[in-house]
MDAnalysis code that builds the backbone (N, CA, C; Angstrom):
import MDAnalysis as mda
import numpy as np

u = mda.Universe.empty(633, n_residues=211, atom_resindex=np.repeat(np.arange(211), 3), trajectory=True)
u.add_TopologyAttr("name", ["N", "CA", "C"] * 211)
u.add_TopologyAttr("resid", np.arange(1, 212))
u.add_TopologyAttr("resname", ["UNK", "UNK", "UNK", "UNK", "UNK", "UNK", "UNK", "UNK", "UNK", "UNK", "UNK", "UNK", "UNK", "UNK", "UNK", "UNK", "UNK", "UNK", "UNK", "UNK", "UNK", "UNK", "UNK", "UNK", "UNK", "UNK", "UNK", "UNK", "UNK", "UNK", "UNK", "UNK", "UNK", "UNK", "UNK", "UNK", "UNK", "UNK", "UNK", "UNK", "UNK", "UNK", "UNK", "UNK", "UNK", "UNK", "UNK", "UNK", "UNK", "UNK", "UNK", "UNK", "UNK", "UNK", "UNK", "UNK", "UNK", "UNK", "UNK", "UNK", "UNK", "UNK", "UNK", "UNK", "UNK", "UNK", "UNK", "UNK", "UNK", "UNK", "UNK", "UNK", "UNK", "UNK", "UNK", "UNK", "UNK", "UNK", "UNK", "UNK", "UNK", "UNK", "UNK", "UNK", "UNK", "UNK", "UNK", "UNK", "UNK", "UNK", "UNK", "UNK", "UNK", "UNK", "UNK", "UNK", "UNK", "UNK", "UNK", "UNK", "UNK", "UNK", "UNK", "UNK", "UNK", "UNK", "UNK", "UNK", "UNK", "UNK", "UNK", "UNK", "UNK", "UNK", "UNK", "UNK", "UNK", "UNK", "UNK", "UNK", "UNK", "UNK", "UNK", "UNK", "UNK", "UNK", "UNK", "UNK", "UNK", "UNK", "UNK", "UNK", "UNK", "UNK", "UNK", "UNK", "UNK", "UNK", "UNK", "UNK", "UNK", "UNK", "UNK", "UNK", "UNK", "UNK", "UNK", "UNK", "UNK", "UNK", "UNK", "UNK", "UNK", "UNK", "UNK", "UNK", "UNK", "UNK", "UNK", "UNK", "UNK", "UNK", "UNK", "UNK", "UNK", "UNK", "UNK", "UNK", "UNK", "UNK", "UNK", "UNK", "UNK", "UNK", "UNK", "UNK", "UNK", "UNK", "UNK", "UNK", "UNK", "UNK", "UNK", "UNK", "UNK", "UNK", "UNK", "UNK", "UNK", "UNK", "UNK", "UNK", "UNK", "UNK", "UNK", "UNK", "UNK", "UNK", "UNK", "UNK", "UNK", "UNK", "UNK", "UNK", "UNK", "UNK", "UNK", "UNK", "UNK", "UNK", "UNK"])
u.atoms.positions = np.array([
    [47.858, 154.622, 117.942],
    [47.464, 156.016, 118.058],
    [45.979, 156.114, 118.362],
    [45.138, 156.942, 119.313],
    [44.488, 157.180, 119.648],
    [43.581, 158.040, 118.388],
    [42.169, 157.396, 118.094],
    [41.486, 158.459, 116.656],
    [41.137, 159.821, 117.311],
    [41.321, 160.737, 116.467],
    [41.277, 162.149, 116.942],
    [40.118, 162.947, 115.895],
    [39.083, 163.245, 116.444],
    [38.194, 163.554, 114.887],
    [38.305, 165.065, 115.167],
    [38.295, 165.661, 113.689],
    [38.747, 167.043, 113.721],
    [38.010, 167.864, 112.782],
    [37.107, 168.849, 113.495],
    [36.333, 169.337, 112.262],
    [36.844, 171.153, 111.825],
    [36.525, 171.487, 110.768],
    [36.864, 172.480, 110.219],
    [35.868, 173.900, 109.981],
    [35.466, 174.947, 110.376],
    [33.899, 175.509, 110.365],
    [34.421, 177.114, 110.167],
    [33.645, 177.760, 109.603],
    [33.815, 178.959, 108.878],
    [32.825, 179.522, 108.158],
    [32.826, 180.967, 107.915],
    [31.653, 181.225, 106.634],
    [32.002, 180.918, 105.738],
    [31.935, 181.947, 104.647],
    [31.895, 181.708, 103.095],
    [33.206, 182.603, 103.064],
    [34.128, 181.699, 102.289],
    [35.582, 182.369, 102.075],
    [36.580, 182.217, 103.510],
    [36.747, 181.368, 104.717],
    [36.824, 181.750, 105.624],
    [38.714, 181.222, 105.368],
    [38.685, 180.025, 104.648],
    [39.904, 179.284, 103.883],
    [39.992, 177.876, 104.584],
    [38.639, 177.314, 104.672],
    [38.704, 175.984, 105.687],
    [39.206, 175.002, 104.257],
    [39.019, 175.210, 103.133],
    [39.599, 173.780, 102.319],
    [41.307, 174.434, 102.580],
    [41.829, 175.172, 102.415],
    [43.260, 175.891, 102.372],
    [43.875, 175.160, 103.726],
    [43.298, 175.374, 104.630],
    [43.431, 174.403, 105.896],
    [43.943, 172.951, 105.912],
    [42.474, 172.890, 105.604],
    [42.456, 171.274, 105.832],
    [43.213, 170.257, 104.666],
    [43.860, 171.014, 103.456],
    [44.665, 170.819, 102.758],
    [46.292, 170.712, 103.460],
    [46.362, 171.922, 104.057],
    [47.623, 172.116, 104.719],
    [47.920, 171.174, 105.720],
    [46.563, 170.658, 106.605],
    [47.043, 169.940, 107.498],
    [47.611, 168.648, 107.554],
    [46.211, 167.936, 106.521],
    [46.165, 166.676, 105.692],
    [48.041, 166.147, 105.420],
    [48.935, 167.469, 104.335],
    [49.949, 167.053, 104.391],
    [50.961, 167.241, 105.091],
    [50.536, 168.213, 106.856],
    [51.477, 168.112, 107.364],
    [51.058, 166.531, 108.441],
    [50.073, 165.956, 108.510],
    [50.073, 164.558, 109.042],
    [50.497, 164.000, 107.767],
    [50.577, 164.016, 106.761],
    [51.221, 163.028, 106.268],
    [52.682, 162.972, 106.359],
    [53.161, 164.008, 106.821],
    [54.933, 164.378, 106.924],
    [55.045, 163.187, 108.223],
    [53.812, 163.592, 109.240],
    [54.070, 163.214, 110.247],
    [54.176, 161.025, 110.482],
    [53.771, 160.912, 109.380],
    [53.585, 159.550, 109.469],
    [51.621, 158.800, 109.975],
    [51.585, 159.926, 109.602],
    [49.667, 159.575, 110.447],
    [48.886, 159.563, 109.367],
    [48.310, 158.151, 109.875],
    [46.917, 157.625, 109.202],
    [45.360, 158.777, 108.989],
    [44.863, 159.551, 107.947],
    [43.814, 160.620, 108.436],
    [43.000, 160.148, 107.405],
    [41.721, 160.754, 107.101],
    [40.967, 161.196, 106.435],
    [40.614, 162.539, 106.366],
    [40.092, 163.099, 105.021],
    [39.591, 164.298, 104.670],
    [38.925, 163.585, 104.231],
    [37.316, 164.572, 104.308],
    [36.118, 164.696, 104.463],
    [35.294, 165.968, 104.111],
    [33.479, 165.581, 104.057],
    [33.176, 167.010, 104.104],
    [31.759, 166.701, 104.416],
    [31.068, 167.956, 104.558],
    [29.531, 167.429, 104.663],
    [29.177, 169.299, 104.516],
    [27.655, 168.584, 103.753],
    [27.293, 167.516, 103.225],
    [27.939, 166.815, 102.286],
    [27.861, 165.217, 102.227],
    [29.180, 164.714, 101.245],
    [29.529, 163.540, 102.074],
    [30.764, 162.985, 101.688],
    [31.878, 162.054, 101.842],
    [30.945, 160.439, 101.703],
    [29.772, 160.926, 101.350],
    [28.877, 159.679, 100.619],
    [28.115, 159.807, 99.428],
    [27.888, 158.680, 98.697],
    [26.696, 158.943, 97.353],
    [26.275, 159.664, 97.920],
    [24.755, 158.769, 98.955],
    [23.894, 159.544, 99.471],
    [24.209, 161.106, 99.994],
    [25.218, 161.329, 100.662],
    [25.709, 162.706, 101.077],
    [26.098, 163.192, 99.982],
    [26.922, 163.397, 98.939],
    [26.837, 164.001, 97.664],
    [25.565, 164.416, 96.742],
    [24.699, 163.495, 96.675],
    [23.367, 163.983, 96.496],
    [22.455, 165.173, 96.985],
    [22.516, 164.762, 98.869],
    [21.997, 165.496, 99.295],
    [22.682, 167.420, 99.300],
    [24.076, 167.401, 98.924],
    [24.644, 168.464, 98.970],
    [24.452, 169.345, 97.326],
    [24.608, 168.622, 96.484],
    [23.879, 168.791, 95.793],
    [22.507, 169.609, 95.472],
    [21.452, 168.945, 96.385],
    [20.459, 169.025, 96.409],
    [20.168, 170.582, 96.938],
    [20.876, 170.669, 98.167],
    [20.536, 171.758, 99.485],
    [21.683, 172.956, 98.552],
    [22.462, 172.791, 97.900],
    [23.358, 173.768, 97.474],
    [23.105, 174.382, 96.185],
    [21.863, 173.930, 95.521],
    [21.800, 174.376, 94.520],
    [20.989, 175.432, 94.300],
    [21.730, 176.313, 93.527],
    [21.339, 177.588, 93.811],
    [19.857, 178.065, 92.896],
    [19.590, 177.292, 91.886],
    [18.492, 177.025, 91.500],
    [17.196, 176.245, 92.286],
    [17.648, 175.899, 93.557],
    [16.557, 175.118, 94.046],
    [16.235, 175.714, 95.701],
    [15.357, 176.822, 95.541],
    [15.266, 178.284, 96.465],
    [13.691, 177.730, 97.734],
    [12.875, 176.704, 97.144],
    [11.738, 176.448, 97.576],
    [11.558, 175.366, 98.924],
    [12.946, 174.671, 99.442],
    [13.316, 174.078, 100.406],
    [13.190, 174.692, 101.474],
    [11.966, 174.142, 102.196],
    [11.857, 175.049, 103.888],
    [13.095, 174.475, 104.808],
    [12.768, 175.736, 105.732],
    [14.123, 175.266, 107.033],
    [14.247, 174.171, 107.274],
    [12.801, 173.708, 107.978],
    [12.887, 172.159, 108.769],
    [13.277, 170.662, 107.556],
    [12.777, 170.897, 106.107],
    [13.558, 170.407, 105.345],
    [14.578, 170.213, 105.052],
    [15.778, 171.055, 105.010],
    [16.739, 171.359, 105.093],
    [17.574, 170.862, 105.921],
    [17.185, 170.897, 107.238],
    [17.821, 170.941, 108.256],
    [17.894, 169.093, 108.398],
    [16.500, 168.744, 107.989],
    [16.240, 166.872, 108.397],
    [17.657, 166.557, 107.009],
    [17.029, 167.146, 105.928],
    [18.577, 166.212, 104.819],
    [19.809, 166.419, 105.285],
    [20.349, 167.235, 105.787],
    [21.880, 167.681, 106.869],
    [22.238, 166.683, 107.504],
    [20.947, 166.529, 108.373],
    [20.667, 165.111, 109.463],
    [21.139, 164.129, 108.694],
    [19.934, 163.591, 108.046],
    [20.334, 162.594, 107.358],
    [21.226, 162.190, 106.877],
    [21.834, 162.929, 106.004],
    [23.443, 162.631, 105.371],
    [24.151, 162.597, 106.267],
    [24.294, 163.440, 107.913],
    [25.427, 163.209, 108.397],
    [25.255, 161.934, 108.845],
    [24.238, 161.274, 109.254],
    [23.951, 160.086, 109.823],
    [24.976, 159.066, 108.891],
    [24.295, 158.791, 107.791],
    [24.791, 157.647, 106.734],
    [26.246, 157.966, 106.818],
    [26.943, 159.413, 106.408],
    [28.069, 159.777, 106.749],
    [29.255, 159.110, 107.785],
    [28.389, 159.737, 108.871],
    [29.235, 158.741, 109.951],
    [29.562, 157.383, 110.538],
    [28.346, 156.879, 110.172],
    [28.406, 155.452, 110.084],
    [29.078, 154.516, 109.091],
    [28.678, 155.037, 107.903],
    [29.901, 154.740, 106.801],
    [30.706, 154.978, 107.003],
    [31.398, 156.089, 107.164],
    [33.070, 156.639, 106.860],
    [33.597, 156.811, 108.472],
    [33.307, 158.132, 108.949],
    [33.710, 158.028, 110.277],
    [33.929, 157.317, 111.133],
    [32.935, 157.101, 111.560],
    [33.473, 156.358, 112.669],
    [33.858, 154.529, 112.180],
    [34.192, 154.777, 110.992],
    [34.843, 152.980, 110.946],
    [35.995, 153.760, 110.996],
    [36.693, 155.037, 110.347],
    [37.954, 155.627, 110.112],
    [38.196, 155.729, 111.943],
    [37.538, 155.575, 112.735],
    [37.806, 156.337, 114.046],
    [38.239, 155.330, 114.304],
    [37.301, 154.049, 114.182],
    [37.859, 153.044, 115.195],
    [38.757, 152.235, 114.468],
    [39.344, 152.982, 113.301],
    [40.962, 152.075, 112.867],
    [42.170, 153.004, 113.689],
    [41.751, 154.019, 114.395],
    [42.594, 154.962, 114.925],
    [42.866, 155.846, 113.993],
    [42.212, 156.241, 112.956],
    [42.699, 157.389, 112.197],
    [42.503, 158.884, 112.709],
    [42.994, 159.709, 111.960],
    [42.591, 160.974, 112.354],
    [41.863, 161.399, 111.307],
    [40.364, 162.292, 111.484],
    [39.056, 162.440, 110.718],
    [39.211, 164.064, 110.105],
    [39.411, 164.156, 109.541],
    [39.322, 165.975, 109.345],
    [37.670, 166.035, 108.333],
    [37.703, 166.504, 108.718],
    [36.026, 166.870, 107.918],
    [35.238, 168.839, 108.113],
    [35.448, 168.652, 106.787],
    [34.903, 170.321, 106.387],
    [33.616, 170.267, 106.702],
    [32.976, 171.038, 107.906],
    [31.915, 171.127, 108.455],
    [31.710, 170.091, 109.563],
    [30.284, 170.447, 110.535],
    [29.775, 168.999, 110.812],
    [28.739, 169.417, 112.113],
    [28.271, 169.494, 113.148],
    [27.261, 169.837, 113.727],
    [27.087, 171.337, 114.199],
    [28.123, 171.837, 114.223],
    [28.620, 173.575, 114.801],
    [27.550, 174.501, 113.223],
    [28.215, 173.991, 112.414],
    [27.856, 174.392, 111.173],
    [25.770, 174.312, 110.769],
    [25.364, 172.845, 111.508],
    [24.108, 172.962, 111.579],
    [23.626, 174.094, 112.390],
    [24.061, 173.964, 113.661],
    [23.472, 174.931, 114.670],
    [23.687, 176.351, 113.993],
    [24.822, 176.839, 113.247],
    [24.841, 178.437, 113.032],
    [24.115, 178.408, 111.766],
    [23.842, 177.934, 111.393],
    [23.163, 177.608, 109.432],
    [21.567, 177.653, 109.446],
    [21.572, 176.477, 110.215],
    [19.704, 176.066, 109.610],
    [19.464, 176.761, 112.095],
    [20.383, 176.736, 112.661],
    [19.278, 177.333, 113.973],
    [19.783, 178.856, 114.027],
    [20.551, 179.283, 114.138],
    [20.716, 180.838, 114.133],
    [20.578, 181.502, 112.457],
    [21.184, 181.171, 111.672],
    [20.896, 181.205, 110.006],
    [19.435, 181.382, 110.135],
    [18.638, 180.340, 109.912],
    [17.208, 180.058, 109.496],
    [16.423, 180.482, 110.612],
    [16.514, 180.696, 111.896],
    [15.707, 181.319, 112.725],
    [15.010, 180.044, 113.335],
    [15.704, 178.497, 113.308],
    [15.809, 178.023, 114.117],
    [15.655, 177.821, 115.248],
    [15.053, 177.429, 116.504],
    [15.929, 177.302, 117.811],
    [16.862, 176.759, 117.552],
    [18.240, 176.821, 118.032],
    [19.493, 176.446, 118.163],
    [19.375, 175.591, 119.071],
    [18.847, 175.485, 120.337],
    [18.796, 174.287, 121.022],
    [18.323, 173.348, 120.828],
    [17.174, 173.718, 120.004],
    [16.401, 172.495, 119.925],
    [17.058, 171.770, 118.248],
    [17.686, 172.942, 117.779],
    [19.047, 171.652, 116.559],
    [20.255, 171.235, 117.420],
    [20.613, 171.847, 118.356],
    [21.649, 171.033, 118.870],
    [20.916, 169.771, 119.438],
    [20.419, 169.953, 120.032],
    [19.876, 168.836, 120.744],
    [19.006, 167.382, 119.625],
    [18.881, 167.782, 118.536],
    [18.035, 167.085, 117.618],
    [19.285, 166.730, 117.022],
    [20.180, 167.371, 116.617],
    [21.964, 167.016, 115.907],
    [22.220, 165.649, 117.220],
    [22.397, 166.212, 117.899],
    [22.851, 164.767, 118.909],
    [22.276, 163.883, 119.126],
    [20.346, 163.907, 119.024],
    [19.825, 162.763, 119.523],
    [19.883, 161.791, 118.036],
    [20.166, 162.364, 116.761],
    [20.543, 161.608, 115.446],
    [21.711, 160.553, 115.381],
    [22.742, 161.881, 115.587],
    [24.283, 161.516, 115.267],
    [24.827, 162.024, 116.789],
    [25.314, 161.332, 117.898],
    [25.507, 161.179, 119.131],
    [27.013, 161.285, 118.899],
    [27.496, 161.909, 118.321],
    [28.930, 162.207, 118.216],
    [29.492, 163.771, 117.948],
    [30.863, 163.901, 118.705],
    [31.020, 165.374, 118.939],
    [32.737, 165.087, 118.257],
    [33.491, 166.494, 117.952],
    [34.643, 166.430, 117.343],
    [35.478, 166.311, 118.661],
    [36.779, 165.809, 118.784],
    [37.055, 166.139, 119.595],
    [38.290, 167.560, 119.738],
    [38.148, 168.231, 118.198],
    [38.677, 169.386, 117.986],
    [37.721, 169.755, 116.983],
    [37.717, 171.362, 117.214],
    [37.147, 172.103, 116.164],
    [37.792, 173.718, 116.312],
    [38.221, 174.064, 115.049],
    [38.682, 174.945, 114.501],
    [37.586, 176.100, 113.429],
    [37.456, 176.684, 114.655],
    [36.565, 178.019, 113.824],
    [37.094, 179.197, 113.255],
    [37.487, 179.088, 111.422],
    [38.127, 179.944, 111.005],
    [36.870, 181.138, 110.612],
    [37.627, 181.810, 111.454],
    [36.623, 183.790, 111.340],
    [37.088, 184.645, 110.352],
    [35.816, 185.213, 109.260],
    [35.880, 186.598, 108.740],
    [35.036, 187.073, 108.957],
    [35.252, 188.582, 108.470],
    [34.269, 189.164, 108.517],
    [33.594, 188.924, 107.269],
    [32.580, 189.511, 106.983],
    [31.326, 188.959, 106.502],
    [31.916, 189.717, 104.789],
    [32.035, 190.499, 104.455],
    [32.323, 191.515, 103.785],
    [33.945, 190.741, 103.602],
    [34.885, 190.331, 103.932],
    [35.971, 189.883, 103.661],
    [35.690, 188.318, 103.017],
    [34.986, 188.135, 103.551],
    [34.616, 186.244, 102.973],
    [34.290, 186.512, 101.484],
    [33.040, 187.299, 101.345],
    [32.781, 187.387, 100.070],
    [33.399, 187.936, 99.081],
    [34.568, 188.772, 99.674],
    [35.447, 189.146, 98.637],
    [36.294, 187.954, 97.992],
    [36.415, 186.784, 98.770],
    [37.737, 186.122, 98.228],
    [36.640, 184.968, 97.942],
    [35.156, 184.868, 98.134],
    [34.459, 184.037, 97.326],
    [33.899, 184.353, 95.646],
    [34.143, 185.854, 95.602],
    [34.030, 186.606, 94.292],
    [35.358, 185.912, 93.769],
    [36.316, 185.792, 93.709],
    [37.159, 185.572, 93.164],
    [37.201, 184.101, 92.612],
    [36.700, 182.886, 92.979],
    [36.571, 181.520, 92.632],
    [35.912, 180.943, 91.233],
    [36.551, 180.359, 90.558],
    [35.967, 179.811, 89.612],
    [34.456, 179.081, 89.357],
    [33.712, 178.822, 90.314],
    [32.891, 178.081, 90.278],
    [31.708, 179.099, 90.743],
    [30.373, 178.971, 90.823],
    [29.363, 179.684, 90.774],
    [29.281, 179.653, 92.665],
    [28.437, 180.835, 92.524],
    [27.614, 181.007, 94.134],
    [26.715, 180.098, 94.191],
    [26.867, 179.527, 95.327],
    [25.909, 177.838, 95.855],
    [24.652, 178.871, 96.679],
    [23.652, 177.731, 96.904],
    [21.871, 178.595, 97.358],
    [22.533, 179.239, 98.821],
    [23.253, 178.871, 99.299],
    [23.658, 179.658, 100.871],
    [24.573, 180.210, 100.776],
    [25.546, 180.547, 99.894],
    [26.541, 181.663, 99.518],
    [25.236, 182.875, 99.286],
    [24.313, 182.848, 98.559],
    [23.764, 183.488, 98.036],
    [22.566, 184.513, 99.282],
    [22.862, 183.577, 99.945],
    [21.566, 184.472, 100.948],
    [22.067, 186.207, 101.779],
    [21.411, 186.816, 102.078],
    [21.737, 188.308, 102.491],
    [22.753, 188.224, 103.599],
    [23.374, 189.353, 103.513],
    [24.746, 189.542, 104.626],
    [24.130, 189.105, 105.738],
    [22.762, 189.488, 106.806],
    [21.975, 189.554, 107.298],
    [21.839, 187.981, 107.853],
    [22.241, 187.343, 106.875],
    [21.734, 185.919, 107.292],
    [23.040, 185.412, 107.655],
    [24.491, 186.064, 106.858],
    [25.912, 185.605, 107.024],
    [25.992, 186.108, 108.520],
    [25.453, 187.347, 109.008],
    [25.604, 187.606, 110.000],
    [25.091, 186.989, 111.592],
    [24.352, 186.658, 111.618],
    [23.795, 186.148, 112.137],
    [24.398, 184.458, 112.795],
    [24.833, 183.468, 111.146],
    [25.658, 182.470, 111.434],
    [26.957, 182.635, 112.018],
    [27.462, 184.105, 111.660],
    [28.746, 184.282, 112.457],
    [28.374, 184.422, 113.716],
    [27.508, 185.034, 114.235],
    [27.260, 185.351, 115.977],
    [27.194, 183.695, 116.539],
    [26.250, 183.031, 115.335],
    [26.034, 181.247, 116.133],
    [27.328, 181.143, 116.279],
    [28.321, 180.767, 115.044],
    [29.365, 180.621, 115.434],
    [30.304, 181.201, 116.867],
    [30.343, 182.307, 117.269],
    [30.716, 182.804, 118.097],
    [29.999, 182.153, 119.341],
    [28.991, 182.124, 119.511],
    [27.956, 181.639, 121.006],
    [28.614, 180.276, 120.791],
    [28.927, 179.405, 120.239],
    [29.575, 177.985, 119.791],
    [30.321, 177.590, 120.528],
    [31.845, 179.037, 120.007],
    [32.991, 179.248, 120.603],
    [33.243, 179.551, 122.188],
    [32.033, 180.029, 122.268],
    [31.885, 180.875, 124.016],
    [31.280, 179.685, 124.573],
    [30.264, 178.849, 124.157],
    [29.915, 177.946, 124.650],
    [30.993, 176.258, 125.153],
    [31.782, 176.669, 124.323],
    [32.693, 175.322, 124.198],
    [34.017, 175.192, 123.871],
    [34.726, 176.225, 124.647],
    [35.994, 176.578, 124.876],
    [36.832, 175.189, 124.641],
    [36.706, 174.865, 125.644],
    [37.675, 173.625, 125.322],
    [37.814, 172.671, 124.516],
    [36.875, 172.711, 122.904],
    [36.674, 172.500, 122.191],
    [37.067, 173.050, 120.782],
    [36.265, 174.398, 120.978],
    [36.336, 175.303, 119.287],
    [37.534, 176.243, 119.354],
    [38.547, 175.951, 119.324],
    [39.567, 176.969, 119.190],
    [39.272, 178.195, 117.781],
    [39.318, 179.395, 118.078],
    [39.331, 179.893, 117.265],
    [39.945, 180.864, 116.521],
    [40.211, 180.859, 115.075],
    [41.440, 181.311, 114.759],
    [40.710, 182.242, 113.632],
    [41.573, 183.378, 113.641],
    [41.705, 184.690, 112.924],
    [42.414, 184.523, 111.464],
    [41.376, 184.232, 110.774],
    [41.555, 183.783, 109.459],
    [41.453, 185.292, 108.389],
    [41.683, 186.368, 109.332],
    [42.167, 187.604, 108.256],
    [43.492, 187.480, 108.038],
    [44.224, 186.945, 109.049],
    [46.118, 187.279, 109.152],
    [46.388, 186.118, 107.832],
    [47.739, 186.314, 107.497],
    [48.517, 185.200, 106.407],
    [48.207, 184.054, 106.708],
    [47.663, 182.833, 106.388],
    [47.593, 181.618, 105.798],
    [48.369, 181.138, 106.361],
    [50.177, 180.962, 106.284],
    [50.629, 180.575, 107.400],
    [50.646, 181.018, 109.292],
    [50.262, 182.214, 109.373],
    [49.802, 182.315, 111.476],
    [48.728, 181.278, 111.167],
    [48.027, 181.178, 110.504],
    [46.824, 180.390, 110.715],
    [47.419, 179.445, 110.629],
    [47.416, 178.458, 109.817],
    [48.175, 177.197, 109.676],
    [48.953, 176.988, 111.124],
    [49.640, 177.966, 111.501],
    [50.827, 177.488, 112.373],
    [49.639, 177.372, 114.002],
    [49.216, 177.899, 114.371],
    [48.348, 177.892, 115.348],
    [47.338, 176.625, 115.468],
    [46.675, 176.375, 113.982],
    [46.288, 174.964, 113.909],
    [47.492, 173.684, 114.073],
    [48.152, 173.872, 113.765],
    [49.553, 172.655, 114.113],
    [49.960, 172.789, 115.272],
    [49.938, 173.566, 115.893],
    [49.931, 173.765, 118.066],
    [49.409, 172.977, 118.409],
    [47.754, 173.320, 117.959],
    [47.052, 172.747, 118.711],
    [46.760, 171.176, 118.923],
    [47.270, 170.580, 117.541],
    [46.901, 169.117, 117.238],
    [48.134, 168.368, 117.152],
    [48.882, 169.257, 117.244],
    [50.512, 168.562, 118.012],
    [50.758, 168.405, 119.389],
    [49.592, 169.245, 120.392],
    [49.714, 169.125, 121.702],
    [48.714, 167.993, 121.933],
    [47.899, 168.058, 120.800],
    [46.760, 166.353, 121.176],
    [47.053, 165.377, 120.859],
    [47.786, 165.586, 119.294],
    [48.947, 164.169, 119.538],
    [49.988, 163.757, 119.950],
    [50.269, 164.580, 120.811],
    [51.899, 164.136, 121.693],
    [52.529, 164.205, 120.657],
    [52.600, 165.352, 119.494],
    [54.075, 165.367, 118.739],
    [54.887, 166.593, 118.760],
    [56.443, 166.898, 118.815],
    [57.344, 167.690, 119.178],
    [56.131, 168.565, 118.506],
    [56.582, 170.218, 118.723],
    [56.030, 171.344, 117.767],
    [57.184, 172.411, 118.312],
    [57.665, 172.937, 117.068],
    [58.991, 174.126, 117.800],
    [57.836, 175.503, 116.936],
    [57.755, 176.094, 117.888],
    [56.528, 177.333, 117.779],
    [57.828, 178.350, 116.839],
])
C-alpha cells in the first residue's frame, strides 16, 4: 500500500478528534496499517512544547516565539514518527500540521502568511497529501467547547476577532489548494461528515465505497 498522510484542521470545537477517531476505526475495519497523531505532540519533545504554547497561564510568549516552537516540534515530530510511519506505508492521520500554522501564528497573530508558509516548508519540506478542513462558525465552536471537561487552553482563550480571522486563513488555504483541502461542513450530523471524509480516502485508496 502506498503511505497516504492525512491531516485534520479546524477551529475550536470544529470535531477534528470525533473524526479522526471515526476514521482511525473505519481503517481499521478496513485492514490498514495508520497512525493517529497530533501537533503540537506525538513526541516528548512535542508534548512539552504543547504544553508550553497551550498554557493558558503562560500569556507572555511573542508571535515569532511561538511560531519557531510549532517549527520545532513539528520538525523532531516528523522525523521521528512520520515519516518513518510513511515509509513503512502506513497511513498518518495527524490533528493539525502546517495549514494550522499559517491560519494561527500568520493570519491569527498578524503574521505574514507567506512568509510562515514558506518558513513551514523551508523547516519541514513536507505537505499532507489530504487535508480535511472541518468548518464552524466561530460562535458554534465555542459553544460545544463550553461544554468539555477540561479547561480553556491560551488559544481557545483569545478574542472571537482572532478566531475570526484564522477561519478566513483557513478559507484562503482551501481556495488556495483545492486539490488538497477538501472541506467539510462540520455544522450538519457527525455522520454527513464522517461519510464525506470516507469518499474521499476511499477514492485515494482504491477501496469499494457504496455512498
Amino acid at each position: 500500500m502506498k503511505p497516504l498522510f492525512v491531516t485534520f484542521e479546524g477551529g475550536e470545537g470544529s470535531g477534528k478528534s470525533t473524526l479522526i477517531k471515526h476514521i482511525s476505526s473505519w481503517l481499521t475495519e478496513h485492514g490498514l496499517p495508520h497512525l493517529v497523531t497530533r501537533e503540537p505532540g506525538g513526541t516528548p519533545f512535542g508534548e512539552k512544547v504543547r504544553d508550553t504554547v497551550l498554557d493558558a497561564g503562560c500569556d507572555k510568549i511573542s508571535a515569532k516565539t511561538e511560531l519557531l516552537l510549532f517549527l520545532a516540534a513539528r520538525l523532531e515530530h516528523v522525523e521521528k514518527v512520520i515519516a518513518p510511519h510513511l515509509e513503512q506505508g502506513c497511513v498518518v492521520l495527524c490533528d493539525r500540521f502546517i495549514d494550522s500554522t499559517v491560519a494561527y501564528q500568520g493570519y491569527g497573530r498578524g503574521e505574514d502568511p507567506a512568509r510562515v508558509w514558506a518558513l513551514s516548508l523551508e523547516v519541514v519540506p513536507l505537505l499532507p497529501h489530504i487535508t480535511f478542513y472541518l468548518d464552524v462558525p466561530i460562535e458554534v465552536g465555542f459553544k460545544r467547547v463550553a461544554h468539555r471537561h477540561q479547561g480553556i487552553d491560551r488559544l481557545e482563550r483569545e478574542a472571537f476577532s482572532f478566531h475570526e480571522r484564522v477561519r478566513e486563513g483557513f478559507f484562503h488555504l482551501a481556495r488556495s489548494c483545492p486539490s488538497r483541502i477538501s472541506v467539510l461542513d462540520a455544522t450538519r450530523a457527525k455522520d454527513s461528515v464522517q461519510a464525506d471524509a470516507e469518499k474521499i480516502l476511499a477514492k485515494k485508496l482504491g477501496l469499494p465505497y457504496a455512498s
